[in-house]
C-alpha positions as CSV (number, residue, x, y, z in Angstrom):
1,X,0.0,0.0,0.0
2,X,1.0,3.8,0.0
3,X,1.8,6.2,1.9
4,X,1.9,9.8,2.0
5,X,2.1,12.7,4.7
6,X,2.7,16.3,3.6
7,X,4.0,18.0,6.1
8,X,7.0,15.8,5.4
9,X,6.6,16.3,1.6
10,X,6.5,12.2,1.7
11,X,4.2,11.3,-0.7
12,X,3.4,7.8,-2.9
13,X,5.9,6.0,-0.5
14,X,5.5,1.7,-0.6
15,X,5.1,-0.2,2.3
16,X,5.3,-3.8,2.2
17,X,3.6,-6.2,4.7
18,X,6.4,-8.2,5.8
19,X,9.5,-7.0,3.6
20,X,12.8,-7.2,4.4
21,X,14.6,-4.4,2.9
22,X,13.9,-0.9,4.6
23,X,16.6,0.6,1.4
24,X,13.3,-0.1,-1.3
25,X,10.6,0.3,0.5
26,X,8.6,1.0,4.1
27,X,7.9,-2.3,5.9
28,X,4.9,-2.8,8.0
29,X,5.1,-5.7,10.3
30,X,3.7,-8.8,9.3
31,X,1.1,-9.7,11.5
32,X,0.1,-5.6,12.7
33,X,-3.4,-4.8,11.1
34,X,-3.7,-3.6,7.7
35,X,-4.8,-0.2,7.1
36,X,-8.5,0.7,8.5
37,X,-8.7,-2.4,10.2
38,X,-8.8,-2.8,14.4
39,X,-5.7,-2.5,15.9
40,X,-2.6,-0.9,13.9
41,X,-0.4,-1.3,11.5
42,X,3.1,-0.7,12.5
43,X,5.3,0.7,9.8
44,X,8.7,1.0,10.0
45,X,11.0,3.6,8.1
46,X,15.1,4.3,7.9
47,X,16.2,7.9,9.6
48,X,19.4,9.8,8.7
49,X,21.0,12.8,10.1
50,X,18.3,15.7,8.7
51,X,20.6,17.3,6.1
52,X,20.7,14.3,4.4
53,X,16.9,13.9,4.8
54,X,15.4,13.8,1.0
55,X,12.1,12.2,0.7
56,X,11.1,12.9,-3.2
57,X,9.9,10.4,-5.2
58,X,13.5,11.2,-7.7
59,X,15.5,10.2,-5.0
60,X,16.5,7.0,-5.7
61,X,17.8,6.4,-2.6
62,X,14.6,8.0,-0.9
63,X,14.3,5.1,1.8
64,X,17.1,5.6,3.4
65,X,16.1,9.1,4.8
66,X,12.2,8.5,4.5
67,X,11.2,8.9,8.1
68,X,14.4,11.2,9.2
69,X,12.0,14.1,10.7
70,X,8.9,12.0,11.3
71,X,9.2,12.7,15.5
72,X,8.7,16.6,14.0
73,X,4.6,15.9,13.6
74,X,2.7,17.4,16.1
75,X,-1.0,16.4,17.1
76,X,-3.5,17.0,14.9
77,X,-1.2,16.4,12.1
78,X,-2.6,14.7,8.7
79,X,-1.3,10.8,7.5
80,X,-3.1,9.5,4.5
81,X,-2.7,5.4,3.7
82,X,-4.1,4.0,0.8
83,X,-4.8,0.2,-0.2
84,X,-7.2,-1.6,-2.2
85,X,-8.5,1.6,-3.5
86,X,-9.4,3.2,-0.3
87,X,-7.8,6.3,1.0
88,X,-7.8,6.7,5.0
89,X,-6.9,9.6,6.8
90,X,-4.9,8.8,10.2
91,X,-4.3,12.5,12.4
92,X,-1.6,12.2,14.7
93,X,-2.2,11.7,18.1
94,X,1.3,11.2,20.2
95,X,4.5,10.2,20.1
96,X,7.0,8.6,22.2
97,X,10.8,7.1,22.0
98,X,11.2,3.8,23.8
99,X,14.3,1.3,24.0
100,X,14.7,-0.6,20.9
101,X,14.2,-4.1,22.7
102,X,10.7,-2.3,23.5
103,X,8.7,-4.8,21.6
104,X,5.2,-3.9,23.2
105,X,4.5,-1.2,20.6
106,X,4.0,-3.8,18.1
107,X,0.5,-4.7,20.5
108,X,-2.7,-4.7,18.7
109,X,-5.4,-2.9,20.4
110,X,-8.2,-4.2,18.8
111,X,-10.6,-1.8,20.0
112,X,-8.9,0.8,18.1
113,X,-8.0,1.9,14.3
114,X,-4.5,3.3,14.8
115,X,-1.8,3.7,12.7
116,X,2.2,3.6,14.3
117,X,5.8,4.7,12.7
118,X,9.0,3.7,13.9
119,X,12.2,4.9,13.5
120,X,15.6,5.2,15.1
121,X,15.9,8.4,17.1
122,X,18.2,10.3,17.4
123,X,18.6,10.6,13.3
124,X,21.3,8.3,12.4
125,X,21.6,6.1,15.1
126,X,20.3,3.0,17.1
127,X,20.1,4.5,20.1
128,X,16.0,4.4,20.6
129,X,12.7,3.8,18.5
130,X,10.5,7.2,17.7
131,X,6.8,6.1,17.4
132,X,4.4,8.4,16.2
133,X,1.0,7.5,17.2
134,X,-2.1,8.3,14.9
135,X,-6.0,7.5,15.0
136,X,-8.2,6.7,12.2
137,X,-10.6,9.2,11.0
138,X,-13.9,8.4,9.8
139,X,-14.4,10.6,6.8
């Protein structure tokens, strides 16, 4: 499915259910919900150090540096997803940075339609996980 959030000026980025290769594409992990389902699809996303940070579609290299500023959205903040035709709009809701042996965020809450993305925070390192929290917005 795709991706797109433009206050980041990401836009048409793949995500593949259980890939392997966060260099071609965004990975959401296998077993998470899919998109508009309960619970949450948890999509994870390379970081680099910001000035190295260039999402555009031309970049060829664009997933490497896709979700670099990602920790920068703020509440209230607009993620679209679409797959099988259907566009859903996620609005960001929180964000935290946990321990990267902090496996609980990939917990489905099934009495929720959320929507999670992980990165390494600080930019460029493997210090801790940034996860930006958003809910599901019936439109």
């Amino acid at each position: 499915y795709i991706l797109d959030i433009p206050k980041l000026n990401i836009e048409n980025a793949l995500v593949v259910v259980g890939g392997t290769d966060l260099n071609k594409s965004l990975i959401s992990y296998a077993g998470t919900a899919l998109p508009g389902e309960p619970g949450a699809p948890v999509i994870f996303g390379h970081s680099v150090l910001r000035q190295f940070y260039n999402p555009s579609v031309k970049n060829p290299r664009r997933y490497n540096s896709i979700f670099s500023t990602i920790m920068t959205l703020k509440a209230g903040d607009e993620i679209y997803v679409t797959a099988g035709g259907v566009r859903y709009t996620y609005v960001v809701n929180g964000k935290t940075e946990v321990k990267p042996e902090d496996v609980y965020i990939l917990t489905q809450k099934y009495d929720a339609r959320q929507l999670k993305l992980v990165t390494c925070t600080p930019e460029g390192t493997y210090l801790r996980r940034g996860v930006i929290t958003a809910q599901l917005v019936e439109k």
